[in-house]
C-alpha positions as CSV (number, residue, x, y, z in Angstrom):
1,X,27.2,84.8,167.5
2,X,26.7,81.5,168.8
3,X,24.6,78.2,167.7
4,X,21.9,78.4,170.4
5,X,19.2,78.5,167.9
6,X,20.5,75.1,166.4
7,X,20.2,73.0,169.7
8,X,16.5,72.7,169.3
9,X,15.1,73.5,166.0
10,X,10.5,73.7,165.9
11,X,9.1,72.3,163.0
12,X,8.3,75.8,160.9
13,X,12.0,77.0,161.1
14,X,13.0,73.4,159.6
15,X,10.5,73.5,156.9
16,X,11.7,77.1,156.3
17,X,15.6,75.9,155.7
18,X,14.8,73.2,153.3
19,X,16.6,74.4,150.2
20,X,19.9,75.7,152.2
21,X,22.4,73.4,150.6
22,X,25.9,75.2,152.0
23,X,26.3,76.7,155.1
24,X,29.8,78.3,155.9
25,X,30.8,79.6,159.4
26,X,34.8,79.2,158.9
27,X,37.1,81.7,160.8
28,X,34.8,83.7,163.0
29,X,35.3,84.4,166.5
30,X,32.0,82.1,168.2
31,X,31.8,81.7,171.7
32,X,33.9,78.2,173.0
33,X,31.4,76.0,172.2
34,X,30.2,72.3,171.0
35,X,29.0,71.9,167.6
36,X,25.3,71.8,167.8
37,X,23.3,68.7,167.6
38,X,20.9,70.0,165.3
39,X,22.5,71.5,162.2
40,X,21.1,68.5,160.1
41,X,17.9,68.7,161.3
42,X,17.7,72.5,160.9
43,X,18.9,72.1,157.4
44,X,18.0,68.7,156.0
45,X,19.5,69.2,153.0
46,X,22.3,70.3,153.6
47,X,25.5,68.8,152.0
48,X,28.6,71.7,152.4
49,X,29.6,72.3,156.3
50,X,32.5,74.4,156.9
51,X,33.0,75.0,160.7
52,X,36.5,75.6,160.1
53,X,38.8,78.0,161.9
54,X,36.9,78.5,165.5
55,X,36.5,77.2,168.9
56,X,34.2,74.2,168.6
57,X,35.6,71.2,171.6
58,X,34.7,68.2,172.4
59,X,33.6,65.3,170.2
60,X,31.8,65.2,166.8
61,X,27.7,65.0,167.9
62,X,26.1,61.5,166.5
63,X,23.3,63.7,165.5
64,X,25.4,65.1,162.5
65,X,24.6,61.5,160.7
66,X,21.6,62.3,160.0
67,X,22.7,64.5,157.1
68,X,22.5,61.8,154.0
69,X,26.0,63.0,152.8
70,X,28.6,66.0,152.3
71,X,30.4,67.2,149.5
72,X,32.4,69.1,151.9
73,X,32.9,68.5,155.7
74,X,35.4,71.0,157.1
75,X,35.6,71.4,161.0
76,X,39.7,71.7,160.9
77,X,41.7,74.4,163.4
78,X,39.2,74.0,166.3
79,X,39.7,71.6,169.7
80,X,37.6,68.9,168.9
81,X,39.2,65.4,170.4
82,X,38.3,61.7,171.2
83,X,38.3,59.6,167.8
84,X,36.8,60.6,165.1
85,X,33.0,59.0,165.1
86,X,32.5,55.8,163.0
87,X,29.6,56.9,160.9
88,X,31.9,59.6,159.4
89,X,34.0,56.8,157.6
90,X,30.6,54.9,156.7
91,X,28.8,58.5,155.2
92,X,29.4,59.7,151.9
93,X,31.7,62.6,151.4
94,X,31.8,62.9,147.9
95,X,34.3,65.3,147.8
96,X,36.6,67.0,150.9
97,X,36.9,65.5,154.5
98,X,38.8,68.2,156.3
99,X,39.3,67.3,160.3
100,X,42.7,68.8,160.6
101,X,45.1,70.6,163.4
102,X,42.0,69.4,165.7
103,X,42.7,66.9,168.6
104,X,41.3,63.5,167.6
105,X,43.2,60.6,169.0
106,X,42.9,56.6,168.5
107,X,42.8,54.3,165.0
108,X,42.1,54.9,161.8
109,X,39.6,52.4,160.6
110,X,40.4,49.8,157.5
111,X,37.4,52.2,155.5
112,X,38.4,55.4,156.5
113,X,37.8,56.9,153.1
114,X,34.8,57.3,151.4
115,X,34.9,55.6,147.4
116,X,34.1,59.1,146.2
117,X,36.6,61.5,148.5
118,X,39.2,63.5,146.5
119,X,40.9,65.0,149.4
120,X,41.2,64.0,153.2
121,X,43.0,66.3,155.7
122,X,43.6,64.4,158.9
123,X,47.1,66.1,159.8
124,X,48.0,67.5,163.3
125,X,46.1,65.5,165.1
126,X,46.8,62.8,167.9
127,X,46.0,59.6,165.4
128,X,48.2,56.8,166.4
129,X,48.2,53.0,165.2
130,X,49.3,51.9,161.8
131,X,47.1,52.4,158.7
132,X,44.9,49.1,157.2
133,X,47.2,46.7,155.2
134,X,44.2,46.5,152.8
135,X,42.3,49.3,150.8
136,X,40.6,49.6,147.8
137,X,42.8,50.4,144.9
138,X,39.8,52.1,142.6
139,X,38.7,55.1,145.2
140,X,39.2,58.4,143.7
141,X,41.4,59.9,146.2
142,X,43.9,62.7,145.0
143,X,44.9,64.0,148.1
144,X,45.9,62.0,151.3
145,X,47.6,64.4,154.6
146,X,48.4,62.3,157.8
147,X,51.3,64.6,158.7
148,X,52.3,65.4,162.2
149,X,50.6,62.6,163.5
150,X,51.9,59.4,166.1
151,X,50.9,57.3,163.1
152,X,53.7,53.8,163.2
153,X,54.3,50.8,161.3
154,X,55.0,50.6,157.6
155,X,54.0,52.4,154.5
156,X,51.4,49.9,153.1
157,X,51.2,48.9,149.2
158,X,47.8,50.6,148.6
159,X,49.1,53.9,148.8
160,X,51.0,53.8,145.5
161,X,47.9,51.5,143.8
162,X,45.3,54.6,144.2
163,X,44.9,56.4,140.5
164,X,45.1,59.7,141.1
165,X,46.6,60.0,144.6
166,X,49.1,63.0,143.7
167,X,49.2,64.2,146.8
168,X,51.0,62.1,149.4
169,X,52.1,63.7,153.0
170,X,53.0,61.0,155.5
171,X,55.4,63.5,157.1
172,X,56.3,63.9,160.9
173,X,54.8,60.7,162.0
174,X,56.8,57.2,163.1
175,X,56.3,54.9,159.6
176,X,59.0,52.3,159.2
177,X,60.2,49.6,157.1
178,X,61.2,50.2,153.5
179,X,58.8,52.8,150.8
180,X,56.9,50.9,148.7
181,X,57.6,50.2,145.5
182,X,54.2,50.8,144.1
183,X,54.9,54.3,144.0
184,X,54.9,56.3,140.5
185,X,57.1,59.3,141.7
186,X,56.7,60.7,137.8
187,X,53.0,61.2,138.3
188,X,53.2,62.5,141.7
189,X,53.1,66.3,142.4
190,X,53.8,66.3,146.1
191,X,55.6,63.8,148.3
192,X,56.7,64.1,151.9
193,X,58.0,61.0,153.5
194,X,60.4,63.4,155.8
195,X,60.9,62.8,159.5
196,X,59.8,59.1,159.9
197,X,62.1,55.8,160.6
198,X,61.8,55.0,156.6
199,X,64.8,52.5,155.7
200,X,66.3,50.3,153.1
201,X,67.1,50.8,149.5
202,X,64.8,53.4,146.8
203,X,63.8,51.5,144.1
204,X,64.2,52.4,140.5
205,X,60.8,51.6,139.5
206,X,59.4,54.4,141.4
207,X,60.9,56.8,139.3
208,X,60.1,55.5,136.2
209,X,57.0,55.4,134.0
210,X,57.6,52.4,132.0
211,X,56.6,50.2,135.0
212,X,53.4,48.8,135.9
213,X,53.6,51.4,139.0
214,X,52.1,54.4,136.5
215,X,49.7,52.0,134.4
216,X,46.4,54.2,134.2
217,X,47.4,57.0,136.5
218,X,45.5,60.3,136.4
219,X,47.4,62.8,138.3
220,X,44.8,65.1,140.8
221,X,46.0,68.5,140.1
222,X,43.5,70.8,141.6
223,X,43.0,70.5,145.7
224,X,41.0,72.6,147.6
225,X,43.1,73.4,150.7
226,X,46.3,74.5,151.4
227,X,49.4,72.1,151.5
228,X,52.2,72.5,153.7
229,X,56.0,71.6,152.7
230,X,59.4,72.1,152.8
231,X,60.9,74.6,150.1
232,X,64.9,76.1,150.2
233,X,65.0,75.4,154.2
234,X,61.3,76.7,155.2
235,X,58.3,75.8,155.3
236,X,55.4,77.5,153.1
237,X,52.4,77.0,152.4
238,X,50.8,76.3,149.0
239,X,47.3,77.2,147.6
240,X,46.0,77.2,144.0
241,X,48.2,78.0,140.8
242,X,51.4,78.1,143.1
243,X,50.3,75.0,144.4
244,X,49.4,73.5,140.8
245,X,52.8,74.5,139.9
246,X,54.8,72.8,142.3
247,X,56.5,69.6,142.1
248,X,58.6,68.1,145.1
249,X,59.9,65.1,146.6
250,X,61.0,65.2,150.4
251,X,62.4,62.2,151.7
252,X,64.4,63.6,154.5
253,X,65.3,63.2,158.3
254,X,64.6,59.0,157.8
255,X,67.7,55.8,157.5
256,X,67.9,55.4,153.8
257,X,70.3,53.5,152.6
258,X,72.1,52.3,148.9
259,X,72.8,54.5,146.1
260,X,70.5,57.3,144.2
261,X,68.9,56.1,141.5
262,X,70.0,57.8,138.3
263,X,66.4,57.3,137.3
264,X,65.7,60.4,139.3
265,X,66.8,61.7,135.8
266,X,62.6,61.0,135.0
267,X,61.0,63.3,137.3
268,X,61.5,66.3,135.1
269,X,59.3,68.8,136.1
270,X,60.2,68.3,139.6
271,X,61.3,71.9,141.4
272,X,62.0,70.6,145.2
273,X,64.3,67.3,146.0
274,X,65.4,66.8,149.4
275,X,67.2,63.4,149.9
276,X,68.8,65.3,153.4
277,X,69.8,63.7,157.0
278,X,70.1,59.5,155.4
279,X,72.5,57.2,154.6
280,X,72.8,57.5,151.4
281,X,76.5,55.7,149.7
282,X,77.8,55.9,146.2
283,X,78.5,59.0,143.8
284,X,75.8,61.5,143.0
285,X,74.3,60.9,139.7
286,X,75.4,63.0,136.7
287,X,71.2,62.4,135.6
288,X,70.1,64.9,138.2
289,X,71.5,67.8,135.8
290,X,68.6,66.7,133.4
291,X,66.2,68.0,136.3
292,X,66.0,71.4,134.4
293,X,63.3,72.6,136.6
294,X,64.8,72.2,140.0
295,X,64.8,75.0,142.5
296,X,66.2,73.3,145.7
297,X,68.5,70.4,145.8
298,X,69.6,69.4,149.2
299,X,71.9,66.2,149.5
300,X,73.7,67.0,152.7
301,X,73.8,65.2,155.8
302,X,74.7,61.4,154.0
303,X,77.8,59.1,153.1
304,X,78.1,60.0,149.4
305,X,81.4,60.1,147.7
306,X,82.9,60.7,144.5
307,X,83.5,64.1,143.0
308,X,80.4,66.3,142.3
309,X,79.1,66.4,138.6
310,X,80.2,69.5,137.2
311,X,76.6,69.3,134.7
312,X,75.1,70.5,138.2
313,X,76.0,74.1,136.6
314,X,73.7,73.4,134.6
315,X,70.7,73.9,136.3
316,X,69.8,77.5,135.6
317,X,66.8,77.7,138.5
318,X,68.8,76.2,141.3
319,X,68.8,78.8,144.1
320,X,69.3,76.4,147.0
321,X,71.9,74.0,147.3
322,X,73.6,71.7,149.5
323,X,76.3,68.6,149.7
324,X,77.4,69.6,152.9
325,X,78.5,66.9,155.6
326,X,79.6,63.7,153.1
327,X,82.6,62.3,151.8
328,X,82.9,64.1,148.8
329,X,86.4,64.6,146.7
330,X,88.0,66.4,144.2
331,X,87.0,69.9,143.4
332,X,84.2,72.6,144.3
333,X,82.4,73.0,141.6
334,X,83.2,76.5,140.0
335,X,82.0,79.7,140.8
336,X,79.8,80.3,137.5
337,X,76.4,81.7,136.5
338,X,74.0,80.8,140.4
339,X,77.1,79.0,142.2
340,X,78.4,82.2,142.2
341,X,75.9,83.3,144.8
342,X,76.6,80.3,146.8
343,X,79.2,80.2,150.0
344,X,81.0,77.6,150.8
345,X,79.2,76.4,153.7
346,X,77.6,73.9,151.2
347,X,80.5,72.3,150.7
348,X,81.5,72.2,154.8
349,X,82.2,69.0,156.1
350,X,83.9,67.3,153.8
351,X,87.7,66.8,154.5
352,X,88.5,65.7,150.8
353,X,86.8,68.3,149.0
354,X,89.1,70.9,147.3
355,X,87.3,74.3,147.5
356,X,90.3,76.5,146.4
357,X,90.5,78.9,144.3
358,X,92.7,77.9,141.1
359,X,95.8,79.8,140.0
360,X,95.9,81.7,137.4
361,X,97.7,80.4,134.3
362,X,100.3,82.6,132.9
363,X,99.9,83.8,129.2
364,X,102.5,82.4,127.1
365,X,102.3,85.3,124.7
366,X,103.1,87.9,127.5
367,X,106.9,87.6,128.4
368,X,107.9,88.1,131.9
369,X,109.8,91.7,132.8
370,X,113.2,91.0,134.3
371,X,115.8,93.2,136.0
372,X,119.7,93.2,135.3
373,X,121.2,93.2,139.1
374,X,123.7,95.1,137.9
375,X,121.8,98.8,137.4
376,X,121.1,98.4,141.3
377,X,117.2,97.9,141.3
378,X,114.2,99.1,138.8
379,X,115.2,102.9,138.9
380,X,117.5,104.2,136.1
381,X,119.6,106.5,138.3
382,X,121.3,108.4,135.6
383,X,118.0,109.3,134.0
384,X,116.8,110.5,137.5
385,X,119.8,112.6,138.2
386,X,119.3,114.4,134.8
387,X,115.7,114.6,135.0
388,X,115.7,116.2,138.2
389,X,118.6,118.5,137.0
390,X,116.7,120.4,134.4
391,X,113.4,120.1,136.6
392,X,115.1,122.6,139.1
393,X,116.2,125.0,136.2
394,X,113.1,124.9,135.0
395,X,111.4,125.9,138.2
396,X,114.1,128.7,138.9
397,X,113.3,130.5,135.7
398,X,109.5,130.3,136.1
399,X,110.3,132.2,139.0
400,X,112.7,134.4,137.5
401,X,110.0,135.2,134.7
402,X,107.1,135.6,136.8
403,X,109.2,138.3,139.0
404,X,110.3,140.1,135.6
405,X,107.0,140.4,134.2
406,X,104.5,141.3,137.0
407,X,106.0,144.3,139.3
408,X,103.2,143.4,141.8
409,X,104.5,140.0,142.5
410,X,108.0,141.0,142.4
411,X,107.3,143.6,145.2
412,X,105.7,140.6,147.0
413,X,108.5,138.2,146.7
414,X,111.4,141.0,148.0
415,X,109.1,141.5,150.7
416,X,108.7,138.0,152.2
417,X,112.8,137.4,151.4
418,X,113.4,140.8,153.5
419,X,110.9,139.3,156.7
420,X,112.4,135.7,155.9
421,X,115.9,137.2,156.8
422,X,114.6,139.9,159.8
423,X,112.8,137.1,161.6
424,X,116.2,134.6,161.5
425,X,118.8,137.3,162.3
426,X,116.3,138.1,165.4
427,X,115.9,134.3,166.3
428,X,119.8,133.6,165.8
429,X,120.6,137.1,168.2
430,X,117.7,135.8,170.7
431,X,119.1,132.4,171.2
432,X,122.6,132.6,171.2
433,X,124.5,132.7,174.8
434,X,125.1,135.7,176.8
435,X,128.9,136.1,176.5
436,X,128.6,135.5,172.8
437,X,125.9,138.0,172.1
438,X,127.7,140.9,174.3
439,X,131.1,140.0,173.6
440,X,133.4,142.9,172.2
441,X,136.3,142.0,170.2
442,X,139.6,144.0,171.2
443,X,142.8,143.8,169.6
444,X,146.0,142.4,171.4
445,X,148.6,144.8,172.4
């Protein structure tokens, strides 16, 4: 199949396409081709385009401007490059702007999202440059993926102003400077800072409602496309109820610094928290044992210190868990209920950290055997000798009654004594010496 027919549209086959409203060509096999000039023209009313999952290259035709606007504009997974066309940002895409794991380069413009998009997928591409310092704070964006990207410079403010942005993956690009402190973490359902040069202290407000940060927030709770993220050391990939069900915070792989903020207490509902590979100092809060939910904690890879918070226990769900590679001290936490599943290689790397097993205490109301030295060790010998004694009778007249009762026996036992004592007076005559054996006695005279 290819999109010949689309390059040059007459006049009847236009009139005959007016009320098309969706066309969907996602993950077929075309021909490596560009995307045809004339798909607006051929259907002028058209506002869903899915091109998704093929082998469109090259650039984004001008002519696709035409179309008045697009509830949906999906060309990810192909090989389109050169920066993405102007007139895209300036076009009304009321809904989803999908140009993902394409190969688009350059900026991203200070407009590059429409007032009425809820989701825009612009990861693993080749974007570089830093994102606009200013943005408008009432769009109604839920969902905002720039991961895997050469995206630099810092986090800017607007990104924790937007309403219902619940979806935030900045992941896998080169931010820097501190997170801002506009973020409402409690509202959030997905947030992956991971893998940047992110520094400086975490704010408390950012976990807490009680701010200004979560004044009017509307969490976005159903996107469209899958999300990638980091869950008990791999990476899956979410879509629909599981993806409505998860909660996680990734803030790994960056230069962190200060203590963690026993706010963290107020993300409840959170299932994923990886605060791995920073420079995190101070104790680890006692708080995060009210994160009832959680599935994966991961703390490893920092300088905390203290002794661990035996309430971690606590947390019934917890199947993946890690302080490995701090300065922890005092004692493993015990082996109970899931830490029993755990080995120690969670613990590894830190030189103060008791991970013994405890002795066991003695009972006070069992008293201890001891031995007098002198009956010569643990064996009575007297009872032994006597014991043994009328075990041998015993056995003799078993025997003795066995032979008395049952004839057939009897004649079995006389017969192996009698070939017991013929084969040794045979071995004793065959091996004694010559001179011995023929030797005839003769009395002296």
């Amino acid at each position: 199949f290819t999109f010949r027919a689309f390059s040059n549209p007459n006049p009847s086959a236009t009139t005959a396409h007016q009320n098309l409203t969706e066309l969907d060509v996602s993950a077929n096999n075309f021909f490596p081709s560009l995307i045809p000039p004339g798909i607006c023209a051929f259907f002028p009313n058209m506002d869903y385009l899915s091109l998704s999952g093929n082998k469109f290259y090259g650039e984004i035709p001008p002519e696709l401007s035409n179309c008045s606007s697009f509830g949906l504009l999906d060309a990810s997974n192909n090989q389109l490059s050169g920066e993405i066309p102007r007139w895209i940002w300036n076009m009304s895409v009321d809904n989803i702007l999908d140009l993902s794991k394409n190969k688009f380069s350059g900026h991203l413009p200070p407009g590059f999202i429409s007032p009425l998009t809820n989701e825009v997928y612009l990861s693993r591409n080749r974007l570089e440059g830093t994102l606009p310092a200013t943005f408008y704070t009432d769009y109604s964006v839920g969902v905002l993926d720039l991961s895997h990207n050469h995206l630099m410079g810092t986090i800017p403010n607007w990104i924790g102003r937007l309403p219902q942005l619940s979806y935030i993956l900045l992941n896998d690009n080169q931010f820097h400077g501190e997170l801002p402190c506009t973020f409402c973490l409690e509202t959030s359902k997905l947030i992956d800072v991971s893998h940047n040069h992110l520094s400086g202290h975490i704010g408390y407000e950012i976990f807490t409602s009680n701010g200004t940060n979560c004044n009017g927030r509307n969490a976005y709770d159903d996107p469209h496309n899958d999300l990638e993220f980091v869950t008990k050391t791999k990476t899956y990939t979410y879509h629909g109820k599981p993806l409505y069900h998860m909660n996680g915070l990734d803030f790994s792989s960056n230069n962190f610094t200060g203590e963690i903020p026993p706010q963290i207490a107020h993300l409840g509902d959170i299932k994923v928290l990886n605060f791995s590979y920073n420079m995190f100092i101070g104790s680890i809060p006692e708080t995060i044992a009210n994160l009832s939910q959680i599935e994966s904690l991961d703390l490893s890879h920092n300088n905390l210190s203290g002794v661990i918070p035996s309430q971690l226990t606590e947390l019934h769900y917890l199947s993946t868990f890690s302080v490995a590679y701090n300065n922890l001290s005092g004692k493993c936490l015990q082996k109970i209920a899931q830490f029993n599943t755990f080995d120690e290689d969670i613990y590894r790397g830190n030189p103060l950290l008791d991970c013994t097993l405890p002795l066991m205490t003695p009972n006070p109301l069992v008293r201890p055997t001891t031995y007098d030295g002198d009956e010569g060790g643990f064996i009575d010998m007297e009872s032994f000798y006597v014991s043994g004694s009328i075990s041998y009778v015993m056995v003799l007249l078993v025997i003795a009654s066995v032979l008395r009762i049952n004839p057939y026996w009897r004649r079995v036992w006389f017969y192996c004594v009698g070939v017991t004592i013929t084969t040794c007076y045979y071995f004793v005559v065959d091996h004694l010496p010559v001179p011995t054996r023929y030797k005839v006695w003769e009395p002296r005279v």
